[in-house]
NUMILUM-940688 format. One record per residue: residue in one letter; x negated, z negated, y of N, C-alpha, C, CB in turn. Coordinates in steps of 0.05 Angstrom, whole numbers, plus 5000, padded with zeros to 4 digits. Glycine has a CB too. Example, Ala and Ser with C-alpha at 12.3 -4.5 7.8 and 13.67 -1.06 7.14 Angstrom:
A473648444886475448444910473648444934477448194911S474348584955472748574979474248435001471848864988
END
This chain:
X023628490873024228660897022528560920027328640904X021028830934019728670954020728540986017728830958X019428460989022328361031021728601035021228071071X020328781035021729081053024629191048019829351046X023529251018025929271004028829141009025229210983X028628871006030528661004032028641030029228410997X029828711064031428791088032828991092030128801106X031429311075033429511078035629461066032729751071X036729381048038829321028040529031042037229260994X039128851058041128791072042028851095041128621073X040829071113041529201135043529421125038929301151X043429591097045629771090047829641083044929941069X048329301080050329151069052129101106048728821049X049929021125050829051150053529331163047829081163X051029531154052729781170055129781158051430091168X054929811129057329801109059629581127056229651072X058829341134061329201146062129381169060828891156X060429361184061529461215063129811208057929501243X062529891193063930111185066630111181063030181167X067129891154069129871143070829701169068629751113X069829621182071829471210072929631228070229291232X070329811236071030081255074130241235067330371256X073530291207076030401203077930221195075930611186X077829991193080529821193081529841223080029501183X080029771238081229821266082630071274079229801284X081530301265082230531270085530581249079330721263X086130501226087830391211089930331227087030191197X090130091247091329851251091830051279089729531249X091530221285092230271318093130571316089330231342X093030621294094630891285097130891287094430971260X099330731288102130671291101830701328103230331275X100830511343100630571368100330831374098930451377X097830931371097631151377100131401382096031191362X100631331349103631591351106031501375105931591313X106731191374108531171392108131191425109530941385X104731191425103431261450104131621463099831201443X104131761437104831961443107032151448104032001434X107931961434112032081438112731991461114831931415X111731741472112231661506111331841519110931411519X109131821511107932121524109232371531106332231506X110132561507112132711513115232651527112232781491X115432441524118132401541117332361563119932191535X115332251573114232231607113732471623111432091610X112632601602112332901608114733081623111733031581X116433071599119133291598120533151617121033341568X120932881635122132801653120032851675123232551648X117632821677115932861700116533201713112432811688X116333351691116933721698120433731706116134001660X121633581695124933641712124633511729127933571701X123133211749124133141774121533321789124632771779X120433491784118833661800120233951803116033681786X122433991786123834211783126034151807124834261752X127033921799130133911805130233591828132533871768X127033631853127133421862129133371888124433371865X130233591889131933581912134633521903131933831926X136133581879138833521868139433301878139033491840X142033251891143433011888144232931860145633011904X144333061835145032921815142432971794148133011806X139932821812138432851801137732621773136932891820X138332361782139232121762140132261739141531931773X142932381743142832461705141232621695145132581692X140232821710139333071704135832971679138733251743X135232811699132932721681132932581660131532601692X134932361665135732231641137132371614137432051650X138232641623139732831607135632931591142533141633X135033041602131533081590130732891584129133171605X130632711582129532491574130232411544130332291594X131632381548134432321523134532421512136932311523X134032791502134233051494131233061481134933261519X128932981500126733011480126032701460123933111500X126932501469128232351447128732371419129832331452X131132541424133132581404130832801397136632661412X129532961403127733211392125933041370125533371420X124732841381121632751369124232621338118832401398X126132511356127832381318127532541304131232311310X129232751312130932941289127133091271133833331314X125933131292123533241277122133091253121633271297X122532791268121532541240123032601217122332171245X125832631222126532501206128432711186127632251220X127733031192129133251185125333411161130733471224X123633361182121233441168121433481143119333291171X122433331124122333221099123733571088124432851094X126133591100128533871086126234111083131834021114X124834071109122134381104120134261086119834521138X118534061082116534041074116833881048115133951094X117833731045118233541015117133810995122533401007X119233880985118734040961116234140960120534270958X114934310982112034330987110234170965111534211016X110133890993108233740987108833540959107633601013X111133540964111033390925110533560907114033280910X110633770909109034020885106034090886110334330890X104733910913102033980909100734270920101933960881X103434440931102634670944101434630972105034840946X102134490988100634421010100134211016101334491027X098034141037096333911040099633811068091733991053X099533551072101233331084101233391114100133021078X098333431129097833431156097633791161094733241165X096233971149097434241156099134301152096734421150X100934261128103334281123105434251150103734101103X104933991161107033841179106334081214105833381182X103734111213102534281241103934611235098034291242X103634661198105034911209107735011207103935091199X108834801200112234811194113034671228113634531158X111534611236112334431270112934731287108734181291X109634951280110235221289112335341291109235371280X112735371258116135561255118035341266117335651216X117735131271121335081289120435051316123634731280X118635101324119635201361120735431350116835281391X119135641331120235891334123335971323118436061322X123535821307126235841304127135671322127335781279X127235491332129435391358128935631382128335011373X127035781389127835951414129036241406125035991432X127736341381128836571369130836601356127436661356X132536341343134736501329136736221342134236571287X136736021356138035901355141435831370136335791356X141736141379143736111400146536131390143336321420X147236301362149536221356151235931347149736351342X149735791338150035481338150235371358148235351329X148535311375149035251405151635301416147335391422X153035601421155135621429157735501412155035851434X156135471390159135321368159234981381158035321318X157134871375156634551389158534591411153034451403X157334691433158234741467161234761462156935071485X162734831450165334991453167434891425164535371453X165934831402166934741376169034461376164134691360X167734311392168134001393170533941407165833841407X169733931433172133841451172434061467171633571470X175234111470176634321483175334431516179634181487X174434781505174034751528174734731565173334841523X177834741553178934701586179034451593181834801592X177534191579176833961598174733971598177633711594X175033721623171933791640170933961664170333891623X169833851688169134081704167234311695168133991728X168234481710166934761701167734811676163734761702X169734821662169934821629168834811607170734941622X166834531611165534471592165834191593162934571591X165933971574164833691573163133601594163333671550X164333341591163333221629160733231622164332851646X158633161639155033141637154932761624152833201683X156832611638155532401620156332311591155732191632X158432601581159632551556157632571537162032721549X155932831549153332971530151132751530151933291545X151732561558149132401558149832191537148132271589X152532041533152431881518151831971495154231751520X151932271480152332341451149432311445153832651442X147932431460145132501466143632211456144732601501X144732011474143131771473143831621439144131561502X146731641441148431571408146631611391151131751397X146131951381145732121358142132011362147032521362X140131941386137831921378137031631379136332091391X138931421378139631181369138731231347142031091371X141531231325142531231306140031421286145631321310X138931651289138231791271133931621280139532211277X134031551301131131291294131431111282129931141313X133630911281134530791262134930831233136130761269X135331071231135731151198132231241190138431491194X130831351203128931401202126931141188128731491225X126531001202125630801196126130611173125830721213X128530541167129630511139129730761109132630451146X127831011125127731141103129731351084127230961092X131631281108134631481102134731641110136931431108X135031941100134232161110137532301117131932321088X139232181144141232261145141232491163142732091149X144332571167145232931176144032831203149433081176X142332961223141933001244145633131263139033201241X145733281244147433531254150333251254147633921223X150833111223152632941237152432791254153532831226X150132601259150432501287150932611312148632411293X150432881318151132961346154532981355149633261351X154633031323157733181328159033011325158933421312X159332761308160332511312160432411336159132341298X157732421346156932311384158732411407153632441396X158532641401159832861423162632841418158833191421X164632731387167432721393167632451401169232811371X166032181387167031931398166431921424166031701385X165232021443165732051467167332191485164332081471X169332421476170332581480172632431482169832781466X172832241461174732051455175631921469174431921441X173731731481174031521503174331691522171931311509X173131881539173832061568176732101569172332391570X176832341538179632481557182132351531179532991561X181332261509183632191492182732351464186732281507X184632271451184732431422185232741422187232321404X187332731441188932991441185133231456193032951473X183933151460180933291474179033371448178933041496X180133331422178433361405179033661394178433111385X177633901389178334161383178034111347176034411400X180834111337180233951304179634201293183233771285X181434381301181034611285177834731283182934821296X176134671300173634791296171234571285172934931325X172234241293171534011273172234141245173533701280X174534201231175134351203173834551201177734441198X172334691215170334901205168334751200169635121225X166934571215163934491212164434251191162334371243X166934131186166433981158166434071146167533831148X167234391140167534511116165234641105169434671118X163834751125160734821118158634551120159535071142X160434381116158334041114158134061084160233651126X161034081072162433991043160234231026166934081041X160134561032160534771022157434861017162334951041X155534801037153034851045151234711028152634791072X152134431016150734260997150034410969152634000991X152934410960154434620943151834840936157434780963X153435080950152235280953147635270942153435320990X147635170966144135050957143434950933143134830971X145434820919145034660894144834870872147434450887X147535040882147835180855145835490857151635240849X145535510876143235730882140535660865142535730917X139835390876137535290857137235230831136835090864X139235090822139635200788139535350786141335200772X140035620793141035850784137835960789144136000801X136935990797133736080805131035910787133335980844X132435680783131035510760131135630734132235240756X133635690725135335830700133636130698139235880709X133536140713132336420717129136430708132636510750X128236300730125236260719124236180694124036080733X125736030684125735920652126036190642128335680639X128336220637128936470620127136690627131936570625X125836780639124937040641120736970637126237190678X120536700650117436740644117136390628114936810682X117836120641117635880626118435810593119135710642X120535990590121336030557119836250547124736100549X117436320547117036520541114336450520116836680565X113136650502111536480490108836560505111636510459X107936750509105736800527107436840562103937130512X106436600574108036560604106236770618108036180622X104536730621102436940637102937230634099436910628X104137310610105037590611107537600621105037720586X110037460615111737490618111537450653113137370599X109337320669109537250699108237550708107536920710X106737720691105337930703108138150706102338040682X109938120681111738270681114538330704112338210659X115538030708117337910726116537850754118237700715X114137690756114137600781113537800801112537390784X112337970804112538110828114838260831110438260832X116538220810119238280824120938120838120738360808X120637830828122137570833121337610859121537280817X118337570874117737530900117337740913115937380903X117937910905118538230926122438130934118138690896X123538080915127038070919126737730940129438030875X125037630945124537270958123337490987120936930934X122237640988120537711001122037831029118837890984X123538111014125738151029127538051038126438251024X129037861025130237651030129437521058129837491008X127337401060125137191082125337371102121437121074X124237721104124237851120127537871138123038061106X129337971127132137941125132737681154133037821087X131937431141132137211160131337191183131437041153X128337351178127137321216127137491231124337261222X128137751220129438011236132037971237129038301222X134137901229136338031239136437711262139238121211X136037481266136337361282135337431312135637181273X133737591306132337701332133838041345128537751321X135938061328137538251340136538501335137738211368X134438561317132338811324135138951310128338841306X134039271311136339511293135539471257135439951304X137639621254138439481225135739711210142939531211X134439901217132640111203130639961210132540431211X129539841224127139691238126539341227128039701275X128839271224129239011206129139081175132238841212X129839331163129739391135126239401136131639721124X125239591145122739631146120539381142122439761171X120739271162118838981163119738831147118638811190X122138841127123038681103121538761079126038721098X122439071072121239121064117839121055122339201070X116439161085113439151087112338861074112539171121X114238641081114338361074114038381037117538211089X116038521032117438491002114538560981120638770996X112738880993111638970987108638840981112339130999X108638601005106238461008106538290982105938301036X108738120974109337960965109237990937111137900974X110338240924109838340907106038500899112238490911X104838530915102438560914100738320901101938620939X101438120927100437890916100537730891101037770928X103537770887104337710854103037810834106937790846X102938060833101038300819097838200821101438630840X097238270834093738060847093037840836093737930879X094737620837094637310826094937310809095937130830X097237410785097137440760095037570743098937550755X093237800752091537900742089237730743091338120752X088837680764086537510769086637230749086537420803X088337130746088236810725088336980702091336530725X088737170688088437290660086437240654088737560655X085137440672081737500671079937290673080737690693X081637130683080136800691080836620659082436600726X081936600644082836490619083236270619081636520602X085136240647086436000648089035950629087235960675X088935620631091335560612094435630633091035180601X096435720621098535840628099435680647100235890608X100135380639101535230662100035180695101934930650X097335140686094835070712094935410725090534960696X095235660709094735930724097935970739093836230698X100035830731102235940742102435710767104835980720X101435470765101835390795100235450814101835140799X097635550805095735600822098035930842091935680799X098836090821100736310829102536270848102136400809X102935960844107135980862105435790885111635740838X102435730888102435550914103235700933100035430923X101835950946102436100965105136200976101236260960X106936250950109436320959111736030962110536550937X109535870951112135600955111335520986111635240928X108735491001107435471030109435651039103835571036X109135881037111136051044114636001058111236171021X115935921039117235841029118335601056116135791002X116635451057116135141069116835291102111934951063X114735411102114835531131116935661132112735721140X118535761118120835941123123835701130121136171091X123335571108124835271124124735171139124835091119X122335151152121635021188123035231200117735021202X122835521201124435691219127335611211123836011217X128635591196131535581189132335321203132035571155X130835131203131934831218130634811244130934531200X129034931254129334981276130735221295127534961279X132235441282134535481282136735381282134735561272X137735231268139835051267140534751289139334971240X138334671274138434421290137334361315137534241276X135734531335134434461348137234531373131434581346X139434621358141734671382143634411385144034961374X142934181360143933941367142533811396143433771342X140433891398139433831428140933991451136233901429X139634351446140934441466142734471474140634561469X145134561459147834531473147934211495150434501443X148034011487149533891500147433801528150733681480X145733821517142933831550144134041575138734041538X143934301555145934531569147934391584147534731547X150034351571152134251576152134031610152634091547X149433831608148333701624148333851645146233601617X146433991652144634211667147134281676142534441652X148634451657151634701680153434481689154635011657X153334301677155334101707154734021723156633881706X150833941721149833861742149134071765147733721735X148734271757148134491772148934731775146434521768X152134731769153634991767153635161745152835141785X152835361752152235591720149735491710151736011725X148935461684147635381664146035561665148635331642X144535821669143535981663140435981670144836141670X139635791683137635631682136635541657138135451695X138135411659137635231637137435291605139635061641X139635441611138335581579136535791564139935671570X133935841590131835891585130135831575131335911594X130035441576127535311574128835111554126135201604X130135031554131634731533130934851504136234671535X132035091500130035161472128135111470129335371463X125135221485122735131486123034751484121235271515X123934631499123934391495124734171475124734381508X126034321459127834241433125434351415131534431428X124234531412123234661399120134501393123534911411X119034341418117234311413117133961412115734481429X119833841410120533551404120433611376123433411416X121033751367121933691344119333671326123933881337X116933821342115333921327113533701329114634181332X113433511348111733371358113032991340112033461398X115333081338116332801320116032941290120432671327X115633201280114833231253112533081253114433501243X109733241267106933201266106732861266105433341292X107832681293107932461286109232241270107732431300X111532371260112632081248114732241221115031841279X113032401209114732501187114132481163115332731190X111432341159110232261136111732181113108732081142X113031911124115231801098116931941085116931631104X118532051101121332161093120232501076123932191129X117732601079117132831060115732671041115333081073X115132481042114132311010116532310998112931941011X118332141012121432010996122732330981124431821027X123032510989124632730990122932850975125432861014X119632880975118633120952118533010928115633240956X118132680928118132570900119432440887116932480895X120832270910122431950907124432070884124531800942X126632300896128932340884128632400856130332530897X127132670853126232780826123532970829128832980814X122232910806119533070812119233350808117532970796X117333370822118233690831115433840823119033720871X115334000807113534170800113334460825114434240768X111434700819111134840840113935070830107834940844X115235130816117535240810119335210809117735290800X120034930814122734790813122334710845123034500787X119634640862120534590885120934900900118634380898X119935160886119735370897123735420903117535580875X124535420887127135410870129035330900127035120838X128135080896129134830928129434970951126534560940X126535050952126235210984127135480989123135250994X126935580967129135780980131535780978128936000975X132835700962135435640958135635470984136235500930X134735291003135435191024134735371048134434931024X132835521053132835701069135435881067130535831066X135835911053137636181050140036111059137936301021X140935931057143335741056143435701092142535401033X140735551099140535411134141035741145136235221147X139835831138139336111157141936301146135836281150X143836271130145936491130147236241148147636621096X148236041149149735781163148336001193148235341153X146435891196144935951230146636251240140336051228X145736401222146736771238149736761240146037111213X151536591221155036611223156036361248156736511185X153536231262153836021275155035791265154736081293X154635631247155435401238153435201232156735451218X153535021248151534771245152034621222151634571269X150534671198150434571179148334381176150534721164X149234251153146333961158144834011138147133571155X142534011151140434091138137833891116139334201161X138933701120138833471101141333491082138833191118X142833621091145433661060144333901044149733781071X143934031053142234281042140234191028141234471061X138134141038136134071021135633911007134734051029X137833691005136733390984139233620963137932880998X140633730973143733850960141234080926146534200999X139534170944137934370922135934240907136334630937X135934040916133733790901135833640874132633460932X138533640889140333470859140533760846144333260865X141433990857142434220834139534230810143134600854X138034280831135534230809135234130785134034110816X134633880786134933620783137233510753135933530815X139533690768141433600753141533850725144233560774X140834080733140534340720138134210691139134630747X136734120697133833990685136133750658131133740721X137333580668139033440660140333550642140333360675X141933780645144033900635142134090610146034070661X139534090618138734300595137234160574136834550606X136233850580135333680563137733610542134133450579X139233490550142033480541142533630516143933590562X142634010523142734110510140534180490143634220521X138034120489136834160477135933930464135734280487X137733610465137733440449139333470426138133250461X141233610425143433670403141433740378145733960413X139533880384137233920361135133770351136034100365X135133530365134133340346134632990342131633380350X133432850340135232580327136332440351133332340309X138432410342139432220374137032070381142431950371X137531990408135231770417137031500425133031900446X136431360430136930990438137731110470133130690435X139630940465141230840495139230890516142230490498X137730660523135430610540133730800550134030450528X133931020523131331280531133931470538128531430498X135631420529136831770543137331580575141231980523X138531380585138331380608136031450623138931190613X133931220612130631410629129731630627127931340624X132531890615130832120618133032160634129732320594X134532050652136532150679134332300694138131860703X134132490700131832610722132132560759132032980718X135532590760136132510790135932220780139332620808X135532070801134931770805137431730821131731670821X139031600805141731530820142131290839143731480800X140431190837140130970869138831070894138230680864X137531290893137631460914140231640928135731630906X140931760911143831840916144831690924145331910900X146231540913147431240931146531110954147131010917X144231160958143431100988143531421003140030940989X143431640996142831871017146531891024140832211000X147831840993151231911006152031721019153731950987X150331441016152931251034151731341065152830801028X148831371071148131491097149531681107145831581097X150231851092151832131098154932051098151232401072X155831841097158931761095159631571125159531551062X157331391138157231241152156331371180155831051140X154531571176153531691196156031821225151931921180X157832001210160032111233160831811245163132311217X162331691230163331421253162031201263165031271244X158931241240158431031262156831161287156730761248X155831391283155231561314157331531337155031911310X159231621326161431561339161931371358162731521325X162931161337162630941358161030851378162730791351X158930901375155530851389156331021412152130991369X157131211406157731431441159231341443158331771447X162031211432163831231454164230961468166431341443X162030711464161230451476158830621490160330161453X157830781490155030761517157731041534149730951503X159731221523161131311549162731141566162931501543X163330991551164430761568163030611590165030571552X161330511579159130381593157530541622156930331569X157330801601156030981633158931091651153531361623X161431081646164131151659164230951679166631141640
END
């Protein structure tokens, strides 16, 4: 080798270091960065209310009530991301970082467009509304729940536990309710509604998703040529998904019931086109059946994903607003201010703690539990949409982490139940292998239920030591 030679080759050994440093550095300051930015947004959303509201004498809570609210926004977004996007991205239908930017979209839009019957259930559900001035919950009851629920659900975050957003608030908002006015301040009878669509909503999602799994098997996966049997069925399957989807984002918006059929329809029609389109196209392409049918369900499982970001930002983004609301009309009389903009604000916390800090918990959730192909996670997502968003339009804050890990076990467990049966036909197997063919991973369960068992009281308590404290 000559020294010319022998200098370029150690000057390309040079750049190569300084490279690989530049991106270790760049590595190592990526955690900052995100937490640089969520300060960010909270500096923000308190900088625009003491420029709004700089004259208030009760301007102290008022900000701290925003403050606290986009908080609790950037959590619930970490740490809820996973219910829209898991199934997605563990099936390989969408990429991790668009995925997260366009499911962040659909929940502003579902937190400003459909999210008001929930809200008024929070506001009015909990504690009675004839205590309290102005007949709502005092302003620092909401502040302690506020601060409680985005405690507790960063905390869970970080340990990887993907618990109820929806129970922490409502845990927050009675153990504080608790300490103010007493036991007798707690409205049980409408607590017994929202546990009951806690219990019912899991349920429901689970068995929807089996049942849509069952389905898909039987009509195109048991089949012996799948590609025909998908040219035959599926554009019916996703014309009936299609309308359905349409269904969800018209009637929340109040439009007339001939005008919401229509654009369901138009929806149903697309959907079914596409089905028709995609199937033809992999024929003619002479792809193998399994590689042509996922390439088929990416688009409607993306689909799918996004239609879950609107459903939980529907739902959940009123664990913020109500009780901010709540803040605002005691601090400032009638609320009607205020409940202009706290959507937008909820809407775009949430979206801003997906983008930054939701990475883990859609790993843990698309794969950890059970693996998820593009039909079985298709299965998931709508069966959990359907579920968040009938909960959203009857106003009932359901948890949306019960829903979705809820259609991940029906799955899961449906898969179980059909191996099972289709072991009867051949030689028993050894102890050891039928356990490792459990498909749900039961030490996940055990950690998502004891989260979901601990969560109401110990939120609870957390509000009703910081109502104290701020009393």
């Amino acid at each position: 080798m000559t020294k010319e030679k022998r200098e370029f080759r150690v000057l390309d050994k040079d750049l190569g270091r300084v490279t690989y440093a530049e991106h270790a550095s760049l590595v190592s300051v990526r955690p900052v960065i995100r937490l640089g930015a969520a300060a960010l947004f909270i500096a923000v959303a308190a900088v625009i209310t003491f420029g709004v509201f700089g004259n208030h004498p009760s301007l102290g809570l008022i900000v701290a009530g925003v403050a606290v609210a986009a908080y609790l926004a950037l959590s619930i977004g970490a740490n809820d991301v996973a219910n829209s996007l898991g199934p997605a991205v563990g099936a390989g239908a969408i990429g991790m970082t668009s995925g997260l930017l366009l499911v962040g979209l659909m929940q502003i839009l579902g937190a400003v467009l459909a999210g008001a019957p929930v809200t008024d259930r929070l506001a009015d559900g909990i504690i009675l509304p004839a205590l309290g001035p102005d007949g709502n919950a005092s302003a620092h009851i909401m502040l302690a729940a506020l601060l409680a629920a985005a405690t507790w659900i960063s905390l869970a975050t970080w340990a990887n536990a993907p618990v109820s957003t929806t129970h922490s608030i409502v845990g927050a908002i009675m153990g504080a309710g608790i300490t103010v006015y007493g036991w007798q301040s707690v409205h049980w009878s409408g607590m017994a509604m929202i546990a009951a669509g806690w219990i019912i909503s899991p349920v429901v999602s689970g068995v929807l998703a089996a049942l849509l799994l069952a389905l898909f098997r039987a009509v195109i996966y048991d089949r012996a040529d799948r590609l025909e049997a998908a040219r035959l069925w599926l554009p019916g399957i996703l014309a009936v998904m299609g309308l359905l989807f349409g269904l969800m984002i018209t009637l929340p918006l109040r439009l007339d019931l001939p005008i919401a059929l229509t654009i369901s329809g138009a929806i149903a029609l697309v959907a079914a086109g596409y089905a028709r389109h995609s199937v033809a196209r992999q024929i003619a392409l002479h792809t193998g059946s399994r590689v042509a049918l996922k390439v088929i369900l990416g688009l409607p499982l993306a689909a799918a994903a996004l239609m879950m970001g609107f459903a939980h930002g529907s739902n959940d983004a009123s664990n913020i607003v109500a009780p901010l609301t709540a803040i605002l009309a005691n601090a400032e009389g009638p609320g009607a201010q205020a409940a202009s903009w706290t959507p937008l604000l909820a809407g775009l916390g949430i979206a801003a703690g997906a983008v930054l800090f939701g990475r883990r918990l859609v790993h843990m959730v698309g794969s950890s539990i059970t693996r998820l192909n593009p039909n079985r996670a298709l299965c998931v997502s709508v069966a959990t949409a359907i579920t968040v968003l009938g909960a959203s339009l009857a106003g009932l804050p359901v948890s949306t982490t019960h829903v979705a890990i809820g259609g991940v076990f029906g799955v899961g467990f449906y898969r179980e139940w059909r191996d099972r049966r289709l072991a009867k036909l051949r030689a028993p197997l050894p102890l050891e292998e039928s356990r490792r063919r459990n498909l749900v991973r039961r030490s996940h369960m055990r950690t998502v239920f004891g989260a979901w068992l601990i969560t109401v009281p110990a939120a609870a308590a957390l509000a009703a030591a910081l109502a104290w404290v701020i009393g």
